[in-house]
LUMMARVEX-219940 format. One record per atom (N, C-alpha, C): residue number from 1; x, y, z; chain. Coordinates in Angstrom, 3 decimals, decimal comma, padded with zeros to 6 digits. Example, Ala and Ser with C-alpha at 12.3 -4.5 7.8 and 13.67 -1.06 7.14 Angstrom:
// LUMMARVEX-219940
  resi         x         y         z  chain
     1   013,190  -005,690   007,800      A
     1   012,300  -004,500   007,800      A
     1   013,200  -003,300   007,800      A
     2   012,850  -002,250   007,080      A
     2   013,670  -001,060   007,140      A
     2   012,900   000,030   007,870      A
// end
This chain:
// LUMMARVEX-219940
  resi         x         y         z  chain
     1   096,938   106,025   099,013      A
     1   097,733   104,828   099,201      A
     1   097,289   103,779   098,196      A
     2   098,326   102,946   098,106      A
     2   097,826   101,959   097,088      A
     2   098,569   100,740   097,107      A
     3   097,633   099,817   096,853      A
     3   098,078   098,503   096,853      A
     3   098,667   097,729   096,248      A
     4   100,028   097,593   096,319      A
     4   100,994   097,143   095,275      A
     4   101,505   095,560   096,203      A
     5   100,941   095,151   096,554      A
     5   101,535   093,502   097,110      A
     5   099,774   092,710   097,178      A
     6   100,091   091,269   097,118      A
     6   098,612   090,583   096,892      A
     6   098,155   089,998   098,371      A
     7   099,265   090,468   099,168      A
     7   098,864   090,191   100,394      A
     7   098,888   088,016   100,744      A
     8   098,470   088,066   101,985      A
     8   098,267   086,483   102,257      A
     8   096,952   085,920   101,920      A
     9   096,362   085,500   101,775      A
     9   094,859   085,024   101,697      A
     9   094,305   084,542   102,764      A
    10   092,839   085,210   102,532      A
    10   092,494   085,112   104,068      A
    10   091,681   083,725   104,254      A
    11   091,887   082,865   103,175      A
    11   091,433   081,365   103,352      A
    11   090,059   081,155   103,915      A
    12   090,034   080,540   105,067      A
    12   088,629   080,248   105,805      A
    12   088,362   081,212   107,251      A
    13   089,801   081,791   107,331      A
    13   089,823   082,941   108,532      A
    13   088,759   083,924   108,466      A
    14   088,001   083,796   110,154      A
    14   086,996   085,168   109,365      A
    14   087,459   086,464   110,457      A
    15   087,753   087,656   110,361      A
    15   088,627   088,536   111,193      A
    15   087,830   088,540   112,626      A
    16   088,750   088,420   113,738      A
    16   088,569   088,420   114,785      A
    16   089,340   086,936   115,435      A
    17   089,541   086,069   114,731      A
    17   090,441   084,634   115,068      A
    17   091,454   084,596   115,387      A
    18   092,059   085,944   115,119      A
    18   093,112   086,126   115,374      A
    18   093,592   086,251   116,967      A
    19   094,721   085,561   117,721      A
    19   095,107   086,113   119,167      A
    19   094,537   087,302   119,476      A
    20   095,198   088,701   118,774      A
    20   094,607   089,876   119,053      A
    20   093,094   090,232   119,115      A
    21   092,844   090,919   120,307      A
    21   091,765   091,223   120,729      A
    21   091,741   092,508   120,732      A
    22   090,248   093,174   120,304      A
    22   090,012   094,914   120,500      A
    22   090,108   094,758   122,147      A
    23   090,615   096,169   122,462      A
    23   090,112   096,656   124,067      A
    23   089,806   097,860   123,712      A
    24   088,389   098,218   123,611      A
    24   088,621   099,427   123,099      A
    24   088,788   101,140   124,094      A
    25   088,886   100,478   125,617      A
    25   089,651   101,708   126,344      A
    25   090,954   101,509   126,213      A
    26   092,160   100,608   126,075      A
    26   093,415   100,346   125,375      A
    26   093,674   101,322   124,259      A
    27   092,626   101,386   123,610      A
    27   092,554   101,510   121,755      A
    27   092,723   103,584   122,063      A
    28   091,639   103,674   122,484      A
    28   091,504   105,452   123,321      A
    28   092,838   105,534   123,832      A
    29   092,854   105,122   124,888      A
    29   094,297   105,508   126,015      A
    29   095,449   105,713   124,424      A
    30   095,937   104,574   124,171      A
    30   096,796   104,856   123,321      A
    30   096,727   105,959   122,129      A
    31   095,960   105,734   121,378      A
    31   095,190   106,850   120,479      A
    31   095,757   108,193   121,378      A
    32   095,691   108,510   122,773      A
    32   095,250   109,544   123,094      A
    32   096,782   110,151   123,632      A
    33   096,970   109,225   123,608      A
    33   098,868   109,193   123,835      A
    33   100,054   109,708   122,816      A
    34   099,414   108,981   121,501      A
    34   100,292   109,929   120,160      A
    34   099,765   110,827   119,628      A
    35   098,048   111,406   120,303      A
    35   097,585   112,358   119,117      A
    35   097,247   113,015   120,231      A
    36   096,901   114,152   119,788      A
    36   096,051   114,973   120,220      A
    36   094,910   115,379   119,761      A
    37   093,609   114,374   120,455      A
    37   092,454   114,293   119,847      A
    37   091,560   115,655   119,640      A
    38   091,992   116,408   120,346      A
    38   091,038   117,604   120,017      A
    38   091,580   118,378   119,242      A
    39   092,590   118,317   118,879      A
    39   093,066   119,273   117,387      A
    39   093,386   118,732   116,441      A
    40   092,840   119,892   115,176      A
    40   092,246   119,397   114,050      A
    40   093,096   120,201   112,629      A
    41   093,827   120,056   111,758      A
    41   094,562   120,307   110,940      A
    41   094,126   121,757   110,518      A
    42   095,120   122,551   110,253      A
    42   096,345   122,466   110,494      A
    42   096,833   122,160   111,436      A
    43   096,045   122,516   112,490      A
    43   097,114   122,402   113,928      A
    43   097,608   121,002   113,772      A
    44   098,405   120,982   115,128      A
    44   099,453   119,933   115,470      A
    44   098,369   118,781   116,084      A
    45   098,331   117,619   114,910      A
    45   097,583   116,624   116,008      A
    45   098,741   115,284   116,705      A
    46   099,792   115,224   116,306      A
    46   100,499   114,423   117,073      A
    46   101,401   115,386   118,431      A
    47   101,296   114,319   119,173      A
    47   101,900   115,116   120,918      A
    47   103,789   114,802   120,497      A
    48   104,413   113,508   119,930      A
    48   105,536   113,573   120,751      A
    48   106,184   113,090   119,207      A
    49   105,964   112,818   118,626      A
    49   106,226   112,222   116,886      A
    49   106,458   113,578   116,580      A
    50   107,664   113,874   115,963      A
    50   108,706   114,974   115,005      A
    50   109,380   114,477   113,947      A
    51   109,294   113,494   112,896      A
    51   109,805   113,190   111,969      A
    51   109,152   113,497   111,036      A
    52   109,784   113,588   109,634      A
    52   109,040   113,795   108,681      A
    52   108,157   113,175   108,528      A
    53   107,049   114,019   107,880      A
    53   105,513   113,309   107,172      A
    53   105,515   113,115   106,277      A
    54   104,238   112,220   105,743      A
    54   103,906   112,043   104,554      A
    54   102,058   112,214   104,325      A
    55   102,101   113,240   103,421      A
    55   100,224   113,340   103,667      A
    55   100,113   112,809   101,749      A
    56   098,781   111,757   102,550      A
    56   097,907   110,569   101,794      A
    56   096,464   111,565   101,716      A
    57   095,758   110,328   100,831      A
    57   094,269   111,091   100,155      A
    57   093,461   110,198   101,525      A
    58   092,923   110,689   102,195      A
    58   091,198   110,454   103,136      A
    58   090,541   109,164   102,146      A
    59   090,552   109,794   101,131      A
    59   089,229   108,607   100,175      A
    59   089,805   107,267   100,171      A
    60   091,355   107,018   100,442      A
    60   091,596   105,576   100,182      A
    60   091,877   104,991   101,721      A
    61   091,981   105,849   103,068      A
    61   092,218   105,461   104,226      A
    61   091,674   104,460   104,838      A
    62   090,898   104,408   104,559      A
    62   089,758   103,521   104,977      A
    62   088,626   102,732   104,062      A
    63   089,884   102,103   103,369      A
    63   089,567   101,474   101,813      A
    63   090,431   099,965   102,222      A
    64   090,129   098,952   101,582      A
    64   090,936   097,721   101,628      A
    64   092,307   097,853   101,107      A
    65   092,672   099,009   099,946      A
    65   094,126   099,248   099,186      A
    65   094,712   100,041   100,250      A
    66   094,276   100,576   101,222      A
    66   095,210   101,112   102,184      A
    66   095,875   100,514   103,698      A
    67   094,965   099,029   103,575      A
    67   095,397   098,338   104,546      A
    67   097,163   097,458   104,722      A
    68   097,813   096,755   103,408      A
    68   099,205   097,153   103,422      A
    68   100,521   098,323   103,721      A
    69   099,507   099,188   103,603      A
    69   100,565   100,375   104,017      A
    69   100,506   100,709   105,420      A
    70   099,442   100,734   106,013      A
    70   099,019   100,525   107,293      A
    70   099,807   099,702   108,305      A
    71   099,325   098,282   107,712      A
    71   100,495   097,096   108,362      A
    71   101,706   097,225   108,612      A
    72   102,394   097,998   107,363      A
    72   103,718   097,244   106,873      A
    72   104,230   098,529   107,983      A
    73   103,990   099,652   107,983      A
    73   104,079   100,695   109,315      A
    73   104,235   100,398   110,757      A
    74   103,527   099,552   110,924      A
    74   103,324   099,080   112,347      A
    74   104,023   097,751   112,656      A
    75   104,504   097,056   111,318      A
    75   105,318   095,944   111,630      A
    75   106,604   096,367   111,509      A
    76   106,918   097,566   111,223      A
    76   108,519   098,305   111,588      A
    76   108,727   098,290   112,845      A
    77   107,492   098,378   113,797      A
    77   108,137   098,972   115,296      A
    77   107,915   098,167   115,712      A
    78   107,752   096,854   115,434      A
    78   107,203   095,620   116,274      A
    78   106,037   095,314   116,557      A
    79   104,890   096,083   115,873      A
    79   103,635   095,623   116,350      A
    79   103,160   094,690   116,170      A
    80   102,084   093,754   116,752      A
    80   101,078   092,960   116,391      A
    80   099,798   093,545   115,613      A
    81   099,657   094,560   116,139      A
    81   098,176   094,929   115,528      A
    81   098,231   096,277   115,089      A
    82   097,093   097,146   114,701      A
    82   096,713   098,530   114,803      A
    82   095,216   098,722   114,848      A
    83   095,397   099,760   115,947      A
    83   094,276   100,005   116,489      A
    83   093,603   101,664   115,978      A
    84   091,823   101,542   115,602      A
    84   091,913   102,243   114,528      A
    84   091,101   102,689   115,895      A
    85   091,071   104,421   116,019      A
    85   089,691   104,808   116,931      A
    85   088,940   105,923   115,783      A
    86   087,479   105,980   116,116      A
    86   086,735   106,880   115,441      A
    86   086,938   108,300   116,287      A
    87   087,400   109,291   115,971      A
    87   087,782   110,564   116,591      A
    87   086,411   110,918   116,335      A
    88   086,110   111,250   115,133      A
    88   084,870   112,215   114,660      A
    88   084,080   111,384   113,936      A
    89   082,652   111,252   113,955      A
    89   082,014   110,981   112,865      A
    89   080,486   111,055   112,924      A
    90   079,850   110,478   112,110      A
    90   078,291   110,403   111,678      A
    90   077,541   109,226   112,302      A
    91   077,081   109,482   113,799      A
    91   076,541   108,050   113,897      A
    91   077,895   107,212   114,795      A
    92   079,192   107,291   114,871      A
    92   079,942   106,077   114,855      A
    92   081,022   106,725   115,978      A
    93   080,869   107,996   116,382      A
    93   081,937   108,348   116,642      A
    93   082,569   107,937   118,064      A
    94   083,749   107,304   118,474      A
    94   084,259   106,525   119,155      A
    94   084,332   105,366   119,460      A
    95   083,712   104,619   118,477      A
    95   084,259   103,527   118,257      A
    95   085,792   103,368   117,561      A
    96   086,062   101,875   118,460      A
    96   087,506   101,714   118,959      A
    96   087,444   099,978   118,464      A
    97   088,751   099,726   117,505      A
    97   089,160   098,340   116,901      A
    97   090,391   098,334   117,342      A
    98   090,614   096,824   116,886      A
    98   092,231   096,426   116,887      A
    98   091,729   095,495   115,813      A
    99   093,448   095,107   114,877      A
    99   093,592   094,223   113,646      A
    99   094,754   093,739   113,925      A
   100   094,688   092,309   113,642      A
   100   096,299   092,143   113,693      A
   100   097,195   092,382   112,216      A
   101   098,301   092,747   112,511      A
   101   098,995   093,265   110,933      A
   101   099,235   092,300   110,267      A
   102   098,575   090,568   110,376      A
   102   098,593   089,880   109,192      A
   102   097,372   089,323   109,137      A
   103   096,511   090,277   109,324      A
   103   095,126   090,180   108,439      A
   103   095,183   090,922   106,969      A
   104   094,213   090,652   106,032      A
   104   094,140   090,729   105,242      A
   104   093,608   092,094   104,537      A
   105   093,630   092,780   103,542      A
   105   092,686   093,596   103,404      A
   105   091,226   093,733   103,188      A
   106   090,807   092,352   103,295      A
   106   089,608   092,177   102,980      A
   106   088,981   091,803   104,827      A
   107   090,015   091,960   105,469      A
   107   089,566   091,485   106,997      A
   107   089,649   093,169   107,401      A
   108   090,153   093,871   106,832      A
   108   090,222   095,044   107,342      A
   108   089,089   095,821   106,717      A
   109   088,928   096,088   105,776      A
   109   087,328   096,103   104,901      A
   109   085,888   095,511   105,720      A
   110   085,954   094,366   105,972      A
   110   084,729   093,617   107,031      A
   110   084,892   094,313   108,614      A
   111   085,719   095,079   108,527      A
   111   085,508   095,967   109,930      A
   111   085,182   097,535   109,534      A
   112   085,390   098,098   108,648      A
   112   085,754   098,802   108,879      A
   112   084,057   099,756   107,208      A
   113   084,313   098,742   106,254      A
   113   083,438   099,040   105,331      A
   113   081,801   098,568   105,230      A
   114   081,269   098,621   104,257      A
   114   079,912   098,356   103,879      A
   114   079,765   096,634   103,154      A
   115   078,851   096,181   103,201      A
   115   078,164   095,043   102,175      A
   115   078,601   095,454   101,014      A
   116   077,988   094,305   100,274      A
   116   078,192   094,286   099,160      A
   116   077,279   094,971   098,082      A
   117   075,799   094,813   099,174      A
   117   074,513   095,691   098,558      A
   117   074,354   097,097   099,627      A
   118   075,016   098,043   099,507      A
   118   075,395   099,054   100,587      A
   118   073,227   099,343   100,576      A
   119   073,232   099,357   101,837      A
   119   072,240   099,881   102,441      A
   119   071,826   100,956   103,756      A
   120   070,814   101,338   103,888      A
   120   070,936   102,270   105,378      A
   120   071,621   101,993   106,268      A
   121   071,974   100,574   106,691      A
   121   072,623   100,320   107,945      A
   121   074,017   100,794   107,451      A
   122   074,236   100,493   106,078      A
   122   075,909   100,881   106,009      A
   122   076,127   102,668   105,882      A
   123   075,314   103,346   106,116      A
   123   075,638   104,612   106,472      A
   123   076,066   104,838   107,751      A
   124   075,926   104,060   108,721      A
   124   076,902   103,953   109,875      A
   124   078,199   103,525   109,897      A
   125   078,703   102,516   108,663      A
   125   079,897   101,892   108,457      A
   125   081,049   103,118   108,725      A
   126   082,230   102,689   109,080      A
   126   083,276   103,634   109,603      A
   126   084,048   104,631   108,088      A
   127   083,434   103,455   107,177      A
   127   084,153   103,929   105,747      A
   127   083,095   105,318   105,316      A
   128   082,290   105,271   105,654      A
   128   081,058   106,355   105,657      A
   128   080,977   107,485   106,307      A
   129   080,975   106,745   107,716      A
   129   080,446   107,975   108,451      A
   129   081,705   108,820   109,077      A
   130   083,184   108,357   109,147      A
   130   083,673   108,626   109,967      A
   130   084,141   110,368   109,086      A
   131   084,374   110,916   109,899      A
   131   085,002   111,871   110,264      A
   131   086,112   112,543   109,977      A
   132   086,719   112,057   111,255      A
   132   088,523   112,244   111,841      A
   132   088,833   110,628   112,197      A
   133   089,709   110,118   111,605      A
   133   090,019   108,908   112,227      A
   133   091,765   108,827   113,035      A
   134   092,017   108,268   113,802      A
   134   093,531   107,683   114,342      A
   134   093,646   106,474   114,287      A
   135   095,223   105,840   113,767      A
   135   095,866   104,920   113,692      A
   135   096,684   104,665   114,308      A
   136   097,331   103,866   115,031      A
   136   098,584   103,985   115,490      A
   136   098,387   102,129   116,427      A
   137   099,574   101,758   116,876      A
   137   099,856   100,576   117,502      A
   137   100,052   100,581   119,296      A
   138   100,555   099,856   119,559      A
   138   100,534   099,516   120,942      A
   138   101,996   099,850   121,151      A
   139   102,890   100,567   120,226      A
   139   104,713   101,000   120,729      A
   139   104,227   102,364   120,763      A
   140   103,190   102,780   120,123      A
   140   103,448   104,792   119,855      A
   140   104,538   104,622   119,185      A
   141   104,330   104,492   118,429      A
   141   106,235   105,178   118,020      A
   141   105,744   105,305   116,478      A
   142   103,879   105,265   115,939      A
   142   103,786   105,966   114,628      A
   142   102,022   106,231   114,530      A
   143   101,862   106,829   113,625      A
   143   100,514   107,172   113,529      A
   143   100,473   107,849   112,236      A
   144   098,681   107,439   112,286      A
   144   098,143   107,837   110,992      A
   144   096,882   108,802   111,052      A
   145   096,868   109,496   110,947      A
   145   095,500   110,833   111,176      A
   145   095,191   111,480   110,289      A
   146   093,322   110,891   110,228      A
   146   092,920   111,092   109,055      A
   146   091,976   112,132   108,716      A
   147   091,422   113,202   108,098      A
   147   090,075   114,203   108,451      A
   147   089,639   114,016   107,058      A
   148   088,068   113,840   106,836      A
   148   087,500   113,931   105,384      A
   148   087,671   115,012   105,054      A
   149   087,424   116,003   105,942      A
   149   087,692   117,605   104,944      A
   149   088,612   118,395   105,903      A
   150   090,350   118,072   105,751      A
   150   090,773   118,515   104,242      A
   150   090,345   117,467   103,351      A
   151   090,441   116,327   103,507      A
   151   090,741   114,896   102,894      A
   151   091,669   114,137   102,838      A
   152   092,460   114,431   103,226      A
   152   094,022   114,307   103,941      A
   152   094,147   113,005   105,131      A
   153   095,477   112,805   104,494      A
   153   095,630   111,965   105,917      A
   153   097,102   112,181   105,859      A
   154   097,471   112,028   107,461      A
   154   098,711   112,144   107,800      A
   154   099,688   111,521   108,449      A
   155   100,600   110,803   107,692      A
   155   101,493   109,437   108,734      A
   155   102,721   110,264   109,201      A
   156   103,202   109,852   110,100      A
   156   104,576   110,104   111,229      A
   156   104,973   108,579   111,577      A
   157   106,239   108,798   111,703      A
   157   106,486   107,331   112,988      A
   157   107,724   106,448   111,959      A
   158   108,155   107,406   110,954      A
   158   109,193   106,214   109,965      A
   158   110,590   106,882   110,886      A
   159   111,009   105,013   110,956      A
   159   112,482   104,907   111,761      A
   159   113,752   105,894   111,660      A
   160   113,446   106,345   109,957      A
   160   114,936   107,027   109,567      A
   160   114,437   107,425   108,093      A
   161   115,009   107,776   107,063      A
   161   114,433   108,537   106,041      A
   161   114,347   107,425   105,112      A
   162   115,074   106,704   105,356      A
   162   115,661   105,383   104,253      A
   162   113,734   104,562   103,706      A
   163   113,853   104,173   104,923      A
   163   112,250   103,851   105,546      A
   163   111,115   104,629   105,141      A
   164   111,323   105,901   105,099      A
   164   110,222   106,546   104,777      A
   164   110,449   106,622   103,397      A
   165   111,172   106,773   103,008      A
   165   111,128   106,806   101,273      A
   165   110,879   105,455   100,283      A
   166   111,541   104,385   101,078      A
   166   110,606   103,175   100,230      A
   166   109,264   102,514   101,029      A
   167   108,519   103,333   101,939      A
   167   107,219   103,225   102,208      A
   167   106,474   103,919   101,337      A
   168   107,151   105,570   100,668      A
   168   106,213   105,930   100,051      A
   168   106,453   105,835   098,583      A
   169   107,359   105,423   098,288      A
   169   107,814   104,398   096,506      A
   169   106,553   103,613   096,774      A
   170   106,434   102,580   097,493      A
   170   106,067   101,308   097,478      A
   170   104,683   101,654   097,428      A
   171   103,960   102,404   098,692      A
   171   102,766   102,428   099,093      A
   171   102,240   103,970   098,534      A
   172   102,674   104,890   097,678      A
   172   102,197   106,202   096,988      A
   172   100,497   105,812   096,415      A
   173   100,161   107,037   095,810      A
   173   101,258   108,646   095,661      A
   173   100,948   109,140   097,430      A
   174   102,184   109,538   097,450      A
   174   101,951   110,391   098,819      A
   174   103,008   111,656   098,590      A
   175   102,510   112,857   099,234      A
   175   103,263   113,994   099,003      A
   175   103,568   114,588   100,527      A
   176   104,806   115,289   100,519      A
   176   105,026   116,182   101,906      A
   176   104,047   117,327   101,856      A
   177   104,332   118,297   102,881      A
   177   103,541   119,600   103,456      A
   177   103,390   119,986   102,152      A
   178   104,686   120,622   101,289      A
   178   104,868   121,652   100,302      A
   178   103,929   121,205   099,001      A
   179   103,657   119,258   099,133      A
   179   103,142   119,004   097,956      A
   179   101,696   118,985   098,163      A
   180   101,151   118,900   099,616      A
   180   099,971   118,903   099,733      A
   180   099,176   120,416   099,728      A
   181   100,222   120,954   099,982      A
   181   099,529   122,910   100,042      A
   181   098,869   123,261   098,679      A
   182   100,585   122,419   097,762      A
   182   100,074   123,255   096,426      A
   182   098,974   122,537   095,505      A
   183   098,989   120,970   096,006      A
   183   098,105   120,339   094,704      A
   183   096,521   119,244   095,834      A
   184   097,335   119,295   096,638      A
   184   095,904   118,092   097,628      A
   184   095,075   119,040   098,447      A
   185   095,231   120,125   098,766      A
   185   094,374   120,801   099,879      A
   185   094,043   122,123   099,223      A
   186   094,197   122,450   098,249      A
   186   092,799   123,532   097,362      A
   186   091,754   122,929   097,009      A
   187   091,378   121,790   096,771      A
   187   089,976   121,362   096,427      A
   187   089,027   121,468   097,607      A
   188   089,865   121,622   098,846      A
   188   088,811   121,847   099,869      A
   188   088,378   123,511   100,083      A
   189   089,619   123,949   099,719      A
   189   088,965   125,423   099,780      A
   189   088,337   126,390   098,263      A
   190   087,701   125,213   097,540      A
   190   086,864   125,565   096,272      A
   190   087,741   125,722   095,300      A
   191   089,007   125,229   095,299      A
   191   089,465   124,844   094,396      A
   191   090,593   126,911   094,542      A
   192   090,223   126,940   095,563      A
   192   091,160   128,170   095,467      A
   192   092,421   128,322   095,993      A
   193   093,430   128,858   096,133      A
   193   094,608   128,662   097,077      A
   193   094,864   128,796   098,302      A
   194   095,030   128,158   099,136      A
   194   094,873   127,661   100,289      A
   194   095,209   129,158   100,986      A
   195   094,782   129,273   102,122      A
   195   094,882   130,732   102,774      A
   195   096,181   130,690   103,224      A
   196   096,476   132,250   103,454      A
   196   097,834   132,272   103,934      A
   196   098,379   131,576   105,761      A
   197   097,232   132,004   106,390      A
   197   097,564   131,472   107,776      A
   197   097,407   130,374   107,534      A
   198   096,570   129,363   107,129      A
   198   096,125   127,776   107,102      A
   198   097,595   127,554   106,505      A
   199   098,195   127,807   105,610      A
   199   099,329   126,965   104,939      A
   199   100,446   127,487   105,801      A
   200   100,762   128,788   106,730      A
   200   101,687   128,866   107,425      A
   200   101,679   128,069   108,251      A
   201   100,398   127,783   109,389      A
   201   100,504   126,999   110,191      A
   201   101,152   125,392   110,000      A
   202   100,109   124,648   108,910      A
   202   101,128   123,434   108,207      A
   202   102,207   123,651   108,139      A
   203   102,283   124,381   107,154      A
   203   103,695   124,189   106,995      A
   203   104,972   124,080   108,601      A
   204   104,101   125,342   109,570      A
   204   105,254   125,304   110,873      A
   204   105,076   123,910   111,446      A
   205   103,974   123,127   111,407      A
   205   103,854   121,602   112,211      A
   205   104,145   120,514   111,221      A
   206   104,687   120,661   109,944      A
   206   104,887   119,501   108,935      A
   206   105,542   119,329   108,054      A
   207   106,258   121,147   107,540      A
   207   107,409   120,844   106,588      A
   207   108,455   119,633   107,178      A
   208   109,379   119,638   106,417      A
   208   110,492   118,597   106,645      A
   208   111,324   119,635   107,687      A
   209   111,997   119,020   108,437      A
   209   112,999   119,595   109,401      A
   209   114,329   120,551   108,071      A
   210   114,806   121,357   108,647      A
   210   115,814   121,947   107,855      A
   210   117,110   121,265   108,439      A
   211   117,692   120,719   107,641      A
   211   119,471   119,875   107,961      A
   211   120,448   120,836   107,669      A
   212   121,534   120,571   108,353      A
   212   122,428   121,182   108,296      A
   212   123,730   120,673   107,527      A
// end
């Protein structure tokens, strides 16, 4: 994902001033509502979301350039916030945030990343240690699921196609199933071609629907 708008400035705001508040059994419950936390890619990790995907790179998910694309997702369905939970990780795992979607990327970074002089404590940071991460708001109606290895991340939840195609103009490079088989998900398997069951399965939980 990438950051193509300069965003608002976060002035003298320091994140958390905002109305929105973490709950972080809210943050679970919901999380646990669009995904299905115990399965892990290929398999199917969303429960009730069937629209086309779009799979993003892991390395920028949980980066400050991926926090506009994030937002601008969750302010389609009406959200106030998004709530990030730690599925898997090093040190961190289940911890549970909320952001409101006009914080900044640098308010989303101070939750979520390291200092400026990264040290031991920031090997706990979520940008570090995590895992498997989930995204999603307080409608369900989209999500973002992330695993370091494949490296992948995976959004659902666009209104209509119109929508999904100038989310991923705007907020790229992002590729479907077919583009992630052939060029984003061999570096995890040594740079070799992805196995035949691993890419059948994707492909049955993520190609694009066939139209008629």
């Amino acid at each position: 994902m990438t950051d193509h708008t300069s965003g608002t400035p976060a002035a003298d705001r320091a994140p958390g001033q905002d109305p929105v508040t973490s709950n972080p059994e809210a943050v679970r419950a919901g999380a646990a509502a669009v995904f299905d936390l115990d399965a892990r890619l290929p398999g199917q990790v969303f429960r009730e979301l069937g629209d086309e995907v779009v799979f993003c790179g892991f390395d920028t998910l949980l980066t400050p350039e991926a926090w506009p694309a994030i937002a601008a997702l969750a302010a389609v369905h009406g959200d106030r916030q998004v709530d990030l939970l730690v599925v898997e990780a090093h040190g961190v795992s289940g911890e549970a945030l909320s952001l409101p979607v006009r914080a900044t990327p640098d308010d989303y970074w101070a939750r979520v990343g390291f200092g400026p002089e990264p040290g031991p404590a920031d090997l706990e940071s979520i940008t570090i240690a995590a895992q498997v991460v989930a995204l999603t708001g307080p409608s369900g109606r989209w999500g973002c699921w992330g695993e370091r290895d494949p490296e992948v991340a995976v959004v659902r939840g666009f209104p209509d196609q119109a929508a999904r195609a100038q989310w991923h103009t705007r907020y790229g490079p992002c590729v479907d199933a077919a583009g992630a088989l052939a060029s984003w998900l061999p570096p995890a398997f040594g740079s070799r071609p992805v196995p035949d069951a691993y890419a059948a399965q994707l492909t049955t939980g993520y190609a694009a629907p066939q139209r008629g």
